[in-house]
C-alpha positions in Angstrom: 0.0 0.0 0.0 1.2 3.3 -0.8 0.8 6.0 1.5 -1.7 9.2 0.1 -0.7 12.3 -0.9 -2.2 15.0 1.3 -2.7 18.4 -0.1 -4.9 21.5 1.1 -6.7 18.4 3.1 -7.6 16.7 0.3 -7.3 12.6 0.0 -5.8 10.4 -2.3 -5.4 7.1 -1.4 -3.9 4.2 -3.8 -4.4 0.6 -2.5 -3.3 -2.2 -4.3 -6.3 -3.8 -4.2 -8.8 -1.4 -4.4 -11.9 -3.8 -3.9 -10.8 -4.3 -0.5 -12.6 -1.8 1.1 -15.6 -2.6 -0.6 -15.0 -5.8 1.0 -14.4 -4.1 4.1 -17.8 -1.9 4.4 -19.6 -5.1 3.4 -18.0 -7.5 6.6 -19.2 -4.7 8.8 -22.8 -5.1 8.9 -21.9 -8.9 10.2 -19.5 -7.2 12.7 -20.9 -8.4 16.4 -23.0 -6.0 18.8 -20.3 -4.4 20.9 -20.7 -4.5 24.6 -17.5 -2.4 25.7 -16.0 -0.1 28.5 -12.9 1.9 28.7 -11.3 0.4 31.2 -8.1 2.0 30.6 -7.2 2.7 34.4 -8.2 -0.8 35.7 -4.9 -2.0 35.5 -3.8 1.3 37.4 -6.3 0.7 40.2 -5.4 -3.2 40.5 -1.3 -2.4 40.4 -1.8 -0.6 43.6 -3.9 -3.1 44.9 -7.3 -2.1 44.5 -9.4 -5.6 44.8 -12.2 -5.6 42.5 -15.7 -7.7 43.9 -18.5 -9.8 42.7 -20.6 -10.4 46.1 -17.4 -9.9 48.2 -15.6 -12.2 46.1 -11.9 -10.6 44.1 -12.3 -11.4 40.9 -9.7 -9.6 37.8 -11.4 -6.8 37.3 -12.1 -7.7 33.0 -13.0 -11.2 34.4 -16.3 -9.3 36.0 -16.9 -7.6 33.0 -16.4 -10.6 30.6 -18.7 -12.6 32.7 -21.5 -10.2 32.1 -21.1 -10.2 28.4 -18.8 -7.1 27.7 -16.6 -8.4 24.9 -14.9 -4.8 23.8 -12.3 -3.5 25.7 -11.3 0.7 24.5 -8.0 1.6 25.8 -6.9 5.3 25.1 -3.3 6.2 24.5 -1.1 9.3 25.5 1.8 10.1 23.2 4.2 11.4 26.1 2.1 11.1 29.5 4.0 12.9 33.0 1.0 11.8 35.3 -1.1 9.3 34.0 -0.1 5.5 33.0 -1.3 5.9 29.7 1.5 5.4 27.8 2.8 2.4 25.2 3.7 -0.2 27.5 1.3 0.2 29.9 -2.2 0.1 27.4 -0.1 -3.1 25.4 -0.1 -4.8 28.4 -3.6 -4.1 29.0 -4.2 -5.1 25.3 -3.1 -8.6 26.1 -4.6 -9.1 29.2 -7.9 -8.1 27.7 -7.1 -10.5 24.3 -6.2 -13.2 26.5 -9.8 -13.4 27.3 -11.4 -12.7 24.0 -11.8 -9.1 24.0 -11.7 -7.0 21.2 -9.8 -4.2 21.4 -10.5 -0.2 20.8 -7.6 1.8 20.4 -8.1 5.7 21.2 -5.8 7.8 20.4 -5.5 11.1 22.0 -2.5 12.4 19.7 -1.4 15.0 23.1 0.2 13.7 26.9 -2.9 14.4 28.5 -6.5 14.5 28.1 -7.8 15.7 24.5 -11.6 16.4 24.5 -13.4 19.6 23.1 -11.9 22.2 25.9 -8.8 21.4 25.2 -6.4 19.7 22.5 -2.8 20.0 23.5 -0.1 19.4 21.4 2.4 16.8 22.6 5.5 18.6 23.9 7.5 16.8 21.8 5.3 18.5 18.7 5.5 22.1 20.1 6.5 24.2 17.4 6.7 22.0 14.3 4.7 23.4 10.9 2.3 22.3 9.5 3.7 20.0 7.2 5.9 18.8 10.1 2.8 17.9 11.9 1.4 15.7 9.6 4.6 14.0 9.2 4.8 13.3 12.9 1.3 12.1 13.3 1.6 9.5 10.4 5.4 8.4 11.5 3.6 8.6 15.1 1.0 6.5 14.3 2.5 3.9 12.2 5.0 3.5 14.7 2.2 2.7 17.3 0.1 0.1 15.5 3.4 -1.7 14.5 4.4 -2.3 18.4 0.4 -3.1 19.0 1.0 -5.3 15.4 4.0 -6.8 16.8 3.0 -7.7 20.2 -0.1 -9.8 19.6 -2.4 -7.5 20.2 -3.6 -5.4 16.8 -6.4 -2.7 17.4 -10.3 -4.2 15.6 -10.2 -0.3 15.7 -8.7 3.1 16.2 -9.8 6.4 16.7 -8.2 9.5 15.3 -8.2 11.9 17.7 -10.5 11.8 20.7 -13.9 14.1 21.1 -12.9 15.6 17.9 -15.7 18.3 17.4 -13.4 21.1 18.0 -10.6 19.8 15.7 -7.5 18.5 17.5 -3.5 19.9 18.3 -4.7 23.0 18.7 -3.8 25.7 17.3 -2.8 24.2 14.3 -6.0 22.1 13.4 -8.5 24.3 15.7 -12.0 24.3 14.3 -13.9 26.1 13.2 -10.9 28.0 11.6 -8.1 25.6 10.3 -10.3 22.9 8.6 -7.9 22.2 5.9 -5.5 21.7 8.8 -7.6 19.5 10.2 -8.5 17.0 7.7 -4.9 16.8 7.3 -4.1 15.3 10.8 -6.7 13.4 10.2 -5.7 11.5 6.8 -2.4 11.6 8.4 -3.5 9.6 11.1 -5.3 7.2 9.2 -2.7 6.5 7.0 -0.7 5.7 9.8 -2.7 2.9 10.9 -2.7 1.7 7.6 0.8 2.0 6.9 1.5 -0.2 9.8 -0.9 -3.1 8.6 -0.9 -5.4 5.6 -4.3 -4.8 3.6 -6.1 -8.2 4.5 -6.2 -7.2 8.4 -6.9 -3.5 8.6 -8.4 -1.7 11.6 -11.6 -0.3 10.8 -11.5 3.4 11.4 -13.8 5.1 13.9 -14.1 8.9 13.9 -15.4 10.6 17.5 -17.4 13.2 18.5 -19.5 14.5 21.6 -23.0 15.2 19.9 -24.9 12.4 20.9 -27.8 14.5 21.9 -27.3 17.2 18.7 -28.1 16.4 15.1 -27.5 20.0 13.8 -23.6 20.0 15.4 -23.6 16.5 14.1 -24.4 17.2 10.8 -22.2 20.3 10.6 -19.2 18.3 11.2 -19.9 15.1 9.3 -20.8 16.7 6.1 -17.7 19.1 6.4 -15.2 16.2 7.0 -17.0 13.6 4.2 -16.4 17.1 1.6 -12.8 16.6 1.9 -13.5 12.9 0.5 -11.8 11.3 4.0 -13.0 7.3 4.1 -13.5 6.3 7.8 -15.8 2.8 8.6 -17.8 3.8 12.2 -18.9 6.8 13.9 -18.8 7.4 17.6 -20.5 9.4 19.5 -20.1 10.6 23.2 -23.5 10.6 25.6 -23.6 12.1 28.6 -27.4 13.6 29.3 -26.4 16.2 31.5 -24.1 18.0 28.9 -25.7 16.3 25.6 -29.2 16.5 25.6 -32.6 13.9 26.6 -33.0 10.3 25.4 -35.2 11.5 22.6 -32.7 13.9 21.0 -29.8 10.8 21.3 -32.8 8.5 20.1 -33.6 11.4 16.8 -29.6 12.0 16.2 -29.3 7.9 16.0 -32.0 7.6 13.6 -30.4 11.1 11.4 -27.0 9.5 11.4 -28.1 6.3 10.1 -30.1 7.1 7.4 -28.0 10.2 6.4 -24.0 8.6 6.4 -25.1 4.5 6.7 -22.2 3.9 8.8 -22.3 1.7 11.9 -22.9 4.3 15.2 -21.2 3.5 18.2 -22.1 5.5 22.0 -18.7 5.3 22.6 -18.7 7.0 25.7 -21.6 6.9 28.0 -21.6 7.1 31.8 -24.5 7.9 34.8 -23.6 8.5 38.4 -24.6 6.5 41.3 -24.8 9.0 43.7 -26.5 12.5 43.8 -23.6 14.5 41.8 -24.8 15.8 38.7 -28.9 16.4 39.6 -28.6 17.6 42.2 -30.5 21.3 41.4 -32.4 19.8 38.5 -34.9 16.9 37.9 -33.0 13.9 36.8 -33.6 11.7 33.9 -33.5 8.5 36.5 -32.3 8.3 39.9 -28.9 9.1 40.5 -28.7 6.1 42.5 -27.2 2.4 41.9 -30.5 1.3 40.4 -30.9 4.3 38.4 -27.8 3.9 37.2 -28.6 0.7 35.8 -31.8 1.6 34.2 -29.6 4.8 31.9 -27.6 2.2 30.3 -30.6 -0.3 30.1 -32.5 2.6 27.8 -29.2 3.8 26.2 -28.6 0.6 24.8 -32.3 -0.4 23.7 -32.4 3.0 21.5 -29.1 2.2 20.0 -30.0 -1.0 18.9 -33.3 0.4 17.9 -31.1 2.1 15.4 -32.8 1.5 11.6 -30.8 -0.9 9.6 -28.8 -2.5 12.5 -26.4 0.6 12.2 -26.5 0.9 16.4 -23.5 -1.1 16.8 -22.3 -0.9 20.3 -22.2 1.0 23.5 -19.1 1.6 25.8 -19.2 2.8 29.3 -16.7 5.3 30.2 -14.0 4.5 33.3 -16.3 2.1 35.2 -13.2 0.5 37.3 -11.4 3.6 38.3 -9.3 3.0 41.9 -11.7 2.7 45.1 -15.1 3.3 43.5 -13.0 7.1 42.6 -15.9 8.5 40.9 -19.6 8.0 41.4 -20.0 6.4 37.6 -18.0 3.9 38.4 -19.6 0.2 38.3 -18.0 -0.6 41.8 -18.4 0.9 45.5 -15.7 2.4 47.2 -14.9 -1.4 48.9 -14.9 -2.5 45.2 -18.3 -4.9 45.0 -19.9 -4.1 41.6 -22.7 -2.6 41.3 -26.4 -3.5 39.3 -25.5 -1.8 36.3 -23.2 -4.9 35.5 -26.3 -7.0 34.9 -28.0 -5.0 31.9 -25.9 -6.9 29.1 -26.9 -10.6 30.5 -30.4 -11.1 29.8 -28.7 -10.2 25.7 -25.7 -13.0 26.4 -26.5 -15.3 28.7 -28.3 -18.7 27.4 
């Protein structure tokens, strides 16, 4: 495969076998339902000896999710992290942990050493003050540099993200929306190439591009017309869903049905998450009880509108940091003494037979 050119952010992509990704769009319709989390600082919390819980009994923290059906597992990625454990060797070990038990594996790559959503891109240090056209070389060499050691130590990516909440454009200033879309689309085809750069055509990652407008068609269509008008290919959409920032059921329920019969692409809520505790209602009607059993009953509903979707485009839903250290945050799945909570149980009466 040769890489594409990328110019003004146009794409041109030669493949040596150019019916492959007609192939590729035609597997994904027969892709399974994905039950994920990101579970990227379970390995964190159990390093410093945080005991995870079924009914008082330790149990590895994936082997509770596995045994309630969850068979995704989305690990984000940090180019240069100082205070999170983020980086390579720590999400490839995860990676194989998670494989070793038949998880499929979501890469998400943040391209900055800390968190990348739509307040705030940052530019790894090691990126400050390259051009443009340095930039896009560092994210493809970046990139393909990353899905090779992923390649090379058993544990491939099913899928990657470019770029993380990516409404507001990523490595700010340089690919800032609204203002640098050119600039953006570059980093974007850039990273795409990357990943496939790194693979040979027969097993290529699908591509998953990530926003946070579960709740808002207009912002969603806004952004997925503008990127598809610079001719970029990507295989799934995700969407982040949180109701307190993104709007009621019916508006994730209306922007589900747009997006599927506007782009036909598989949808993924790829970030999702309800607290257990009063913390986000607390001045406000709630949607459900912020309590362990209302918690349960938001992802029971998010997941029957997704796969409500028309033409079986709802492909998945992934909880966001549900096994943090000591029950840290009130989504978590687990109490601060680490017994899981009720919300574990939504995906078995779907798996278990």
């Amino acid at each position: 495969m040769k890489i594409s050119s990328i110019t003004s952010g146009k794409i041109f992509l030669y493949v040596c076998l150019p019916l492959a990704f007609i192939f590729l769009q035609l597997k994904l319709n027969g892709q399974e339902y994905a039950i994920g989390a990101d579970l990227s600082f379970l390995k964190s919390a159990e390093d410093r000896g945080f005991q995870f819980k079924e009914n008082d009994i330790v149990k590895p923290g994936l082997q509770i999710f596995k045994d309630h059906g969850y068979n995704w597992i989305r690990l984000r990625l940090f180019h240069t992290p100082t205070e999170l454990p983020n980086n390579l060797e720590y999400t490839i070990a995860l990676a194989k942990s998670a494989r070793a038990m038949g998880y499929k594996f979501l890469l998400d790559l943040h391209y900055s050493d800390t968190w990348a959503d739509p307040g705030k891109q940052f530019l790894p240090k090691a990126w400050e003050g390259k051009s443009h056209q340095e930039l896009i070389k560092a994210v493809l060499d970046y990139t393909t540099s990353v899905i090779k050691s992923f390649s090379q130590s058993g544990v491939l990516p099913e899928m990657v993200q470019i770029g993380n909440e990516v409404i507001n454009g990523m490595m700010w200033p340089d690919g800032k929306l609204p203002e640098n879309w050119d600039n953006f689309a570059d980093l974007i085809i850039a990273g795409i190439n990357g990943v496939y750069a790194a693979c040979d055509i027969t097993d290529l990652p699908k591509i998953m591009i990530h926003i946070d407008q579960g709740g808002n068609m207009v912002k969603t269509k806004y952004f997925f017309d503008k990127l598809l008008s610079y001719g970029i290919k990507f295989d799934y959409i995700g969407q982040s869903y949180y109701p307190w920032w993104h709007g009621s059921l019916l508006d994730l329920r209306d922007n589900m049905y747009f997006m599927a019969k506007e782009y036909k692409k598989p949808i993924i809520v790829v970030e999702t998450a309800y607290c257990a505790t009063p913390t986000e209602y607390k001045s406000k009607p709630a949607p459900f009880p912020e309590t362990p059993e209302g918690q349960r009953d938001f992802l029971d509903e998010i997941n029957k509108i997704v796969m409500s979707t028309p033409d079986n485009l709802g492909a998945g839903v992934f909880w966001w940091e549900p096994a943090t250290y000591g029950g840290g945050s009130t989504r978590d799945f687990f109490d601060e003494k680490g017994n899981v909570l009720p919300v574990i149980t939504v995906f078995d009466k779907y798996t278990r037979h």
